[in-house]
N, C-alpha and C positions, 0 to 999 in steps of 0.2 A: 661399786655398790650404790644401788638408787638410796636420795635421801630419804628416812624413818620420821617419822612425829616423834618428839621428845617422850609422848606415851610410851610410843612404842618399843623407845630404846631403853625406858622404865620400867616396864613391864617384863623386857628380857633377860634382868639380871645386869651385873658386872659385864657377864662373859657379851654381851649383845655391845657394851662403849665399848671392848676390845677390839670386836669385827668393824666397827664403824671408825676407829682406827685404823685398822689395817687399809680400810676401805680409800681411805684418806690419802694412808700410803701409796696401794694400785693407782691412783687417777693421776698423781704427781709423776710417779716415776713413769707411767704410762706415756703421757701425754707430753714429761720432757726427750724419752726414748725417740716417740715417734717423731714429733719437730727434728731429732737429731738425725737421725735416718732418711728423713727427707731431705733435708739439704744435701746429707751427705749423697742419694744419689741423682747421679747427672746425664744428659745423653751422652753415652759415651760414643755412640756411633759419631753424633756430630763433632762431641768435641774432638776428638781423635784425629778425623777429618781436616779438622780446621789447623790443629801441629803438625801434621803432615802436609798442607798446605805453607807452612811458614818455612819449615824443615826444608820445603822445596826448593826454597829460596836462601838456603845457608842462612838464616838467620835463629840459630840456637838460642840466641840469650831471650830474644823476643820469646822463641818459644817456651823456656824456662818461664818468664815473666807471668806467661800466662797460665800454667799451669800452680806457678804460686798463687794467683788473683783467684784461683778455682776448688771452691770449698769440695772439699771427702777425697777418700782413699784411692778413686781411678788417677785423678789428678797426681796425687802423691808419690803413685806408682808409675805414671809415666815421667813423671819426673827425676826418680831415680835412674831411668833409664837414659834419658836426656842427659844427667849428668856423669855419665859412663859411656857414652856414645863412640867413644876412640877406644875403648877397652874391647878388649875379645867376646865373643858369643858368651863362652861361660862365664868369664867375670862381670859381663852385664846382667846375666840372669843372676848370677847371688845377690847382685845387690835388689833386682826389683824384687827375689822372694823374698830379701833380708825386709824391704820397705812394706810388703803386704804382711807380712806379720807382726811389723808394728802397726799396723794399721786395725790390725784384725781384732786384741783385746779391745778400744775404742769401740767398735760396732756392737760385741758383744756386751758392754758394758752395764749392769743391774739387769738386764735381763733374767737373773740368777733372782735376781732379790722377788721378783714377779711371780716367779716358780714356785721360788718357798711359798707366798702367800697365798698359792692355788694348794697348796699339800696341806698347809697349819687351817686352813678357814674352814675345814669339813671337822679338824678335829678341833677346834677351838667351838665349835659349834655343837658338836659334840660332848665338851663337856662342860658347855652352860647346860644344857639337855638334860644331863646326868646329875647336876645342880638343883636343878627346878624340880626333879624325882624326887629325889632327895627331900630337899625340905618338902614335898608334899607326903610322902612317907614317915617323916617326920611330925607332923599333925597329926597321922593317924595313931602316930606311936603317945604320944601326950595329948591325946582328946581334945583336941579345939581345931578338928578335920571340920570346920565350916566350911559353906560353901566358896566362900569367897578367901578362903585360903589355899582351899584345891583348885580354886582357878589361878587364882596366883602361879601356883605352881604349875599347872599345866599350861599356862602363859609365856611363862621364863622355857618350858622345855619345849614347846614349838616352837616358840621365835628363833631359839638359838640354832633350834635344827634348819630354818628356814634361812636365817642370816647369813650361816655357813655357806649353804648352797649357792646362795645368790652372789654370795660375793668369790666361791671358787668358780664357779663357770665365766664368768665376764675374764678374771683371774688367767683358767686355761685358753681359753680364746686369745687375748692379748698376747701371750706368752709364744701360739701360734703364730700370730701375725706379725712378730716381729721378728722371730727366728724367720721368716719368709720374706722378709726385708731384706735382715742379714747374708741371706742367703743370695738373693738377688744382687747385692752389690759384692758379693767377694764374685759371683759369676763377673760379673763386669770388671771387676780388677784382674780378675784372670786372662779376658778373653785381651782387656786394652795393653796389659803387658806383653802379652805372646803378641801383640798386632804391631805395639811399637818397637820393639824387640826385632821381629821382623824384615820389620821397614827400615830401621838404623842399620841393621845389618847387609842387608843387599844396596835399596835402593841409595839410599844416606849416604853410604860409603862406599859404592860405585859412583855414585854422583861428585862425590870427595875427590878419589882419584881420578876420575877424568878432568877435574878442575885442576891440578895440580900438572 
């Protein structure tokens, strides 16, 4: 929600410091969401690449090593994998869906709380609106409907209807773009499992037994 002149947020009643609250709230939890989702995604093409590379070379721990050093949930999930590597096909795969699902509350994380405040900031806005009616009807009910009482009140009932607005759009937008985050990185955790998963299974452990 863009910053108000203190007028303005006096002019709108109570219900207008609520939205500029809330307003407070979106740009925090926003702004720590998004830093959080970027680290968390990484190339997974390369990295992937690169433990398959080390893998080449029988050196597991190394590759463990680095998959610890390697912030978000691709990492985490090939690492599950890494350490199941001598396990059969299906008990490798419970453990990396067991690790993407812990992984998966962490991504989704207040993005809930983001959604509420795209649903409450149309009706919070709404009933500063229905506030500022109010006590303007209220003037006309005990005769002192000045002019600058009726603006009063028709002041508090646009702004709040305004405030609302302004602060759920920015609100559902965010809310998009971060579900679109999230969605991008469980795609990557899916596709670097099934990849590393793969690869331990043939190439890893055909490479095992012919060393042996």
């Amino acid at each position: 929600m863009p910053p108000l002149e203190p007028s303005l947020l006096t002019h709108g009643g109570p219900m207008m410091w609520v939205l500029f609250g809330l307003g407070l709230v979106l740009v925090v939890v926003f702004a720590e969401r998004a830093l959080y989702l970027h680290r968390g995604q990484i190339r997974s093409t390369a990295f992937l690449s690169g433990i398959k590379n080390i893998l080449a070379k029988r050196r597991l721990v190394e590759a463990l090593t680095v998959c610890e050093e390697t912030p978000g949930p691709v990492a985490a999930v090939v690492k599950a994998a890494l350490l199941h590597a001598d396990e059969d096909a299906e008990a490798m795969r419970f453990h990396v869906q067991e690790a993407a699902v812990v992984e998966l509350p962490a991504l989704e994380r207040r993005i809930g709380a983001i959604a509420a405040i795209a649903q409450v900031a149309p009706l919070v806005g709404l009933l500063g609106t229905v506030l500022g009616m109010i006590s303007t009807f209220a003037a006309f009910q005990h005769d002192y409907a000045t002019a600058s009482v009726l603006a009063r009140g028709m002041w508090q009932a646009l702004l709040c209807t305004a405030g609302g607005l302004m602060l759920a759009i920015p609100a559902h937008l965010a809310v998009h773009f971060l579900n679109g985050r999230v969605r991008a990185i469980v795609r990557d955790m899916e596709w670097s499992g099934n990849e590393i998963m793969k690869y331990l299974n043939t190439e890893y452990k055909a490479g095992g037994a012919s060393a042996k």
